[in-house]
C-alpha positions in Angstrom: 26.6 -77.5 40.5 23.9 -78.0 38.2 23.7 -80.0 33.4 19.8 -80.7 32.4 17.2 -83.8 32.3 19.0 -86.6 33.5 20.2 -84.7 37.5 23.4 -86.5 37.4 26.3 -85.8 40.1 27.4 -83.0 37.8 25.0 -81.9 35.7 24.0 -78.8 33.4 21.4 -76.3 35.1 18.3 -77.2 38.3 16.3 -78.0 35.0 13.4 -75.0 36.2 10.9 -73.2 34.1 12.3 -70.4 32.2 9.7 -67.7 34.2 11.3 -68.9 37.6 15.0 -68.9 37.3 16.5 -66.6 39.9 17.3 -63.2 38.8 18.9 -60.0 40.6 16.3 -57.5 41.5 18.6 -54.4 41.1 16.0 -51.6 40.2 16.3 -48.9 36.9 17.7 -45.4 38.4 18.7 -42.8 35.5 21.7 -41.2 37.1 21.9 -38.0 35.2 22.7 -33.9 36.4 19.5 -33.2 34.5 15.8 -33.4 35.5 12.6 -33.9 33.2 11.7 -31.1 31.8 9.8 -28.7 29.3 6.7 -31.5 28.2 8.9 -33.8 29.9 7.3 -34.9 32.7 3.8 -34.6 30.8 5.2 -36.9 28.1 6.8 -39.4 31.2 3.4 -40.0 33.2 0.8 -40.2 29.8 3.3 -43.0 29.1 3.2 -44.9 32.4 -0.5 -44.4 32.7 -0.8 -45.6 29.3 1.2 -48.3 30.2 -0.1 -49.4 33.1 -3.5 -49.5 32.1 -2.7 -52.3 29.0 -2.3 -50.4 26.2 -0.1 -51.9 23.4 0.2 -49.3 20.7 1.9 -45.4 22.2 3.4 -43.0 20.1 6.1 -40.5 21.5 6.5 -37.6 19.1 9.4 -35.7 18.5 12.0 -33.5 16.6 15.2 -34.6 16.7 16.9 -33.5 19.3 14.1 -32.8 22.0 15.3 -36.0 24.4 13.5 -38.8 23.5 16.1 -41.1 24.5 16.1 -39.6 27.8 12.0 -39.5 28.2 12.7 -43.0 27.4 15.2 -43.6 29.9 13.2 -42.0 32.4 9.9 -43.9 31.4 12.1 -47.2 32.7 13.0 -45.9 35.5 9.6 -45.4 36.1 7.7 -49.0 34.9 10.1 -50.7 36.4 10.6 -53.1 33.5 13.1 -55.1 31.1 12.6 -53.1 28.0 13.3 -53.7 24.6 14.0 -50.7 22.0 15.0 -51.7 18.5 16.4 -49.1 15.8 16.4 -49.7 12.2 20.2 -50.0 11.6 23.3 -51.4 13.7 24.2 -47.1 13.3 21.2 -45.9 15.6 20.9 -48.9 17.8 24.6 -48.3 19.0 23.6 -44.6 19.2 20.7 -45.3 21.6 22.8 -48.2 23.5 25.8 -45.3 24.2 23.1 -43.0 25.2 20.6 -45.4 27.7 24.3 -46.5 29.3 24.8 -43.2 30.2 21.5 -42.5 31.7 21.2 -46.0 33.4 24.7 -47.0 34.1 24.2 -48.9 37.2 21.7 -51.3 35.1 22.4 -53.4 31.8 22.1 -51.9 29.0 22.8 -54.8 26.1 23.5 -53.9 22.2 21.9 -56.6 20.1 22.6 -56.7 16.8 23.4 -59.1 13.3 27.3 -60.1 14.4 28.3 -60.5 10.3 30.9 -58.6 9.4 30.3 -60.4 5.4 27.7 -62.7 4.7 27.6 -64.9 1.0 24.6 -66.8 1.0 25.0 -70.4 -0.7 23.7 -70.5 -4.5 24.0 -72.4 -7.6 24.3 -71.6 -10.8 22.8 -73.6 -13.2 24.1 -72.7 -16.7 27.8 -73.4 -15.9 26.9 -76.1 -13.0 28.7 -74.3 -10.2 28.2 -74.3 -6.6 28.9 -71.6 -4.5 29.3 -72.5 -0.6 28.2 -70.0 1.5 30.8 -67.7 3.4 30.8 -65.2 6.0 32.7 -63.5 8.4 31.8 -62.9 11.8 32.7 -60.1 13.9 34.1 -61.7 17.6 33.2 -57.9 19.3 29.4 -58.1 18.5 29.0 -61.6 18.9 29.9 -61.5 22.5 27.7 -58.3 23.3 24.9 -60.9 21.5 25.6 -63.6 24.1 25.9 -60.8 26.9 22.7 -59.3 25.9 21.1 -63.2 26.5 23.4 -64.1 29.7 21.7 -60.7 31.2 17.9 -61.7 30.4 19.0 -64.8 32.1 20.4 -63.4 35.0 18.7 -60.3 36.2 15.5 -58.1 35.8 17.6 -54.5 35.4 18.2 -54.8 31.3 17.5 -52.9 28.2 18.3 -54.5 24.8 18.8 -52.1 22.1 18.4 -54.3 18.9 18.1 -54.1 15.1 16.0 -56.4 13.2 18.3 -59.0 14.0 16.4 -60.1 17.3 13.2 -61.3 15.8 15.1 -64.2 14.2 15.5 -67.5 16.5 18.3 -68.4 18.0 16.9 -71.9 19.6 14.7 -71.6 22.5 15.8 -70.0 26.1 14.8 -73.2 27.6 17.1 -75.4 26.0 19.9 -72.1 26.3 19.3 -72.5 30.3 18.8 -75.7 31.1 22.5 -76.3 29.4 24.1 -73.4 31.7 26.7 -74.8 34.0 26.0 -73.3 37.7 29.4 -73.1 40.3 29.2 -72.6 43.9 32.1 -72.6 46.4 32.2 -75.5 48.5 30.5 -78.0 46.5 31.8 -80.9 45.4 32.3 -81.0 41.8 34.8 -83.7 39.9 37.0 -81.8 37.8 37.0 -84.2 34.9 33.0 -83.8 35.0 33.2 -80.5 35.0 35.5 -80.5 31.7 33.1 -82.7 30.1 30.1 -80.4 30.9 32.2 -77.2 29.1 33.1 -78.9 26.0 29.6 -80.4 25.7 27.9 -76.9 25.7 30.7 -76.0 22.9 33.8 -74.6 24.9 37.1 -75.5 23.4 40.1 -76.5 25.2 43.5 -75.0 24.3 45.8 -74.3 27.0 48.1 -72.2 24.7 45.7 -69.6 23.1 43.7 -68.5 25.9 40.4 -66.7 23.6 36.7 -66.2 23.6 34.9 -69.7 23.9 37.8 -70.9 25.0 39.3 -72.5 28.5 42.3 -74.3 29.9 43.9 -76.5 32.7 46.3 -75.8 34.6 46.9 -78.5 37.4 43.7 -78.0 40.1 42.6 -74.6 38.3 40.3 -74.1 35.0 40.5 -70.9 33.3 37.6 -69.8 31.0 36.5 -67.0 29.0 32.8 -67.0 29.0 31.4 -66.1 24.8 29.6 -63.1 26.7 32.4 -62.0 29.2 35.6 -59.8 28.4 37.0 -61.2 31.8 38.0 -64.5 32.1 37.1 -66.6 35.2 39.2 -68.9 37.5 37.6 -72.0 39.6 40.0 -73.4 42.0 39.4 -77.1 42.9 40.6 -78.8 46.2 40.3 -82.4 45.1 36.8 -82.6 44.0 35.1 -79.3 45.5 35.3 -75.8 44.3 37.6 -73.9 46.5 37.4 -70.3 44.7 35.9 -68.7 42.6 37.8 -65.5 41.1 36.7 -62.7 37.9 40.5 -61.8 36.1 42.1 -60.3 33.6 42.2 -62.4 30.5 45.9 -61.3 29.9 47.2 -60.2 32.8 46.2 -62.4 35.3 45.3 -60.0 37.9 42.0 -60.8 40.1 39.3 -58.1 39.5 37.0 -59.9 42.5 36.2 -63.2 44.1 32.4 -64.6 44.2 30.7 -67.5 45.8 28.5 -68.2 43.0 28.4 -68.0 39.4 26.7 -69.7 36.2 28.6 -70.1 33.1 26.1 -70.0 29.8 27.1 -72.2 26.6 29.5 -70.6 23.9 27.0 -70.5 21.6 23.0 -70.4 21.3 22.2 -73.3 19.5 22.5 -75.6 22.1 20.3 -78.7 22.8 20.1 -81.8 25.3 20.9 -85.3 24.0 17.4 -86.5 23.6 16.2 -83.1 21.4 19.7 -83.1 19.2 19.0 -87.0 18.6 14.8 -86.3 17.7 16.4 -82.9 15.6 18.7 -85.8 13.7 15.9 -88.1 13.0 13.5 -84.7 12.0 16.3 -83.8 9.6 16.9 -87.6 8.1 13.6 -87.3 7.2 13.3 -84.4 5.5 16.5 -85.4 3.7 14.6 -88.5 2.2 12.0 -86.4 1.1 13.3 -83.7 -0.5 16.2 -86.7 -2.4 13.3 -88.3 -3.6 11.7 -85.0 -5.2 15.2 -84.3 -6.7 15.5 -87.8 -8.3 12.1 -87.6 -9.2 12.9 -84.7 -11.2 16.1 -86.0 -12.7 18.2 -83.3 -11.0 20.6 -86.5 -10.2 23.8 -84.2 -9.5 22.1 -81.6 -6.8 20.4 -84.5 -4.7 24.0 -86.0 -4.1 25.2 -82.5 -2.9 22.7 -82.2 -0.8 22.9 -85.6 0.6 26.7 -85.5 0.9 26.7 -81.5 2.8 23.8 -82.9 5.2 25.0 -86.3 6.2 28.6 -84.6 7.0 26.3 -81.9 8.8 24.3 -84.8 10.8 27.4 -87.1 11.7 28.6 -83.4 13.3 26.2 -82.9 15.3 26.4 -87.0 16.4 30.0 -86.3 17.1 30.2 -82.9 18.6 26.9 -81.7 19.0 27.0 -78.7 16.2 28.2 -78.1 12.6 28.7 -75.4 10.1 25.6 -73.6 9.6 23.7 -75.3 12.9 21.0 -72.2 12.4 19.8 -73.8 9.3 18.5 -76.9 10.9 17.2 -74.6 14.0 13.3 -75.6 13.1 14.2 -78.9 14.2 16.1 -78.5 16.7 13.6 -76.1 18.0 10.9 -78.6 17.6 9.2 -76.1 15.3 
């Protein structure tokens, strides 16, 4: 099994470049009753040619209805590469995603889109001196097809991300997202304890009553967990201190859907960073704290630098303790080393 930098015993990923981490080489095949056709095919190789020969900017032209979606689908098929289509609402990029499934359904086809159900930014208002922390509500169904859509680009060549605006905004580096992935194989030796360690440190929480999302529990010689990106839940059977099985089930019933020698569990969420960049992202942060206290205080504005100094220290002895906090996103520039 593999955690990060420091290759202990147990340890988070092999610590490899992004560009060379292993991925299935499943190829793109549209599965469909239906054939290119009308300007079709025309439309299809223009594209690849186009394509093939470097060219950034293509326009496919259509009325709706005319099968763009499936010229599109088809044009994959073809290039033979991970694509990414983005839609101007959540409405049409879950249109497209049900559509390219249909035509590619042997390949992943992942739906990324903004996972708030309600979002209230922070504010203040001056006139009556009130604060207003921000509040929002997340929706559990979307944020697991985010952290699918990012397990897949991980793990295989064969996906298609349909995504709204959403995806241009950061969500820490892949670098940092992989090297923190946990990697099980059958008969290796891995010491449970270790192991626990390894899932709560890249944000899984125990609770061995409410078995959810992000969640996983111990039961004797067997951990249960329910990846953030998986709708199955997945077994690992120890004999003493090496992995015996390794099983895909049922989250409520129990029942084994198939067994695997290998698997790689990613972190429950995707701001996640070793010990030595969370520690520089704390000092980064400290710093900017003093400087942006002293401009306050400078100013006179006496009351808002010690709400800012009292929300980010509780922020910063979080991320000491646990390694995140309310809100981790808005300290992602450091983290991120930006």
């Amino acid at each position: 099994m593999a955690f990060a930098s420091e290759r202990p015993v147990v340890a988070h990923s092999e610590f490899r470049p992004i560009g060379e981490i292993e991925r299935s080489e499943a190829r793109f095949e549209v599965v469909s009753e239906y054939q290119p056709a009308g300007d079709q095919p025309a439309a299809i190789n223009e594209l690849e040619q186009r394509l093939s020969a470097g060219e950034k900017d293509i326009v496919l032209l259509g009325a709706t209805g005319t099968g763009k979606s499936a010229t599109t689908a088809w044009l994959i098929e073809k290039v033979q590469r991970p694509t990414l289509v983005m839609a101007p609402n959540k409405t049409l990029a879950a249109q497209l995603a049900n559509e390219l499934r249909e035509m590619l359904p042997n390949n992943a086809v992942e739906y990324f889109v903004s996972y708030y159900d309600y979002y209230q930014p922070e504010a203040y208002i001056a006139q009556t001196d009130t604060y207003i922390e921000k509040d929002s509500s997340i929706n559990d169904d979307v944020e697991r097809l985010r952290h699918s859509a990012t397990s897949s680009l991980l793990s295989r060549r064969d996906v298609v991300v349909v995504a709204s605006v959403s995806c241009i905004y950061g969500l820490g580096t892949p670098q940092s997202y992989l090297d923190r992935s946990i990697h099980l194989e059958t008969g290796v030796e891995v010491p449970r304890d270790a192991f626990l360690r390894l899932l709560v440190d890249v944000q899984y929480n125990r609770n061995d009553t409410a078995f959810t999302r992000g969640s996983f529990r111990v039961r004797g010689d067997t951990v249960e967990i329910i990846p953030s990106y998986e709708e199955l839940a997945v077994r690992i059977e120890f004999f003493g201190d090496e992995i015996e099985a390794l099983y895909y089930l049922h989250p409520l019933t129990g029942d084994v859907v198939r067994q695997v020698d290998t698997l790689r569990i990613f972190p429950a969420t995707h701001y996640v960073a070793g010990p030595e960049r969370m520690e520089r992202a704390v000092k980064d942060i400290e710093s900017e704290l003093e400087e942006r206290l002293a401009d306050l205080e400078n100013r006179g504005k006496l009351l808002e630098a010690q709400r800012l100094r009292m929300r980010t220290q509780y922020d910063l002895e979080m991320i000491r303790q646990v390694g995140f906090c309310s809100g981790i996103e808005n300290y992602s520039r450091h983290i991120d080393g930006r």
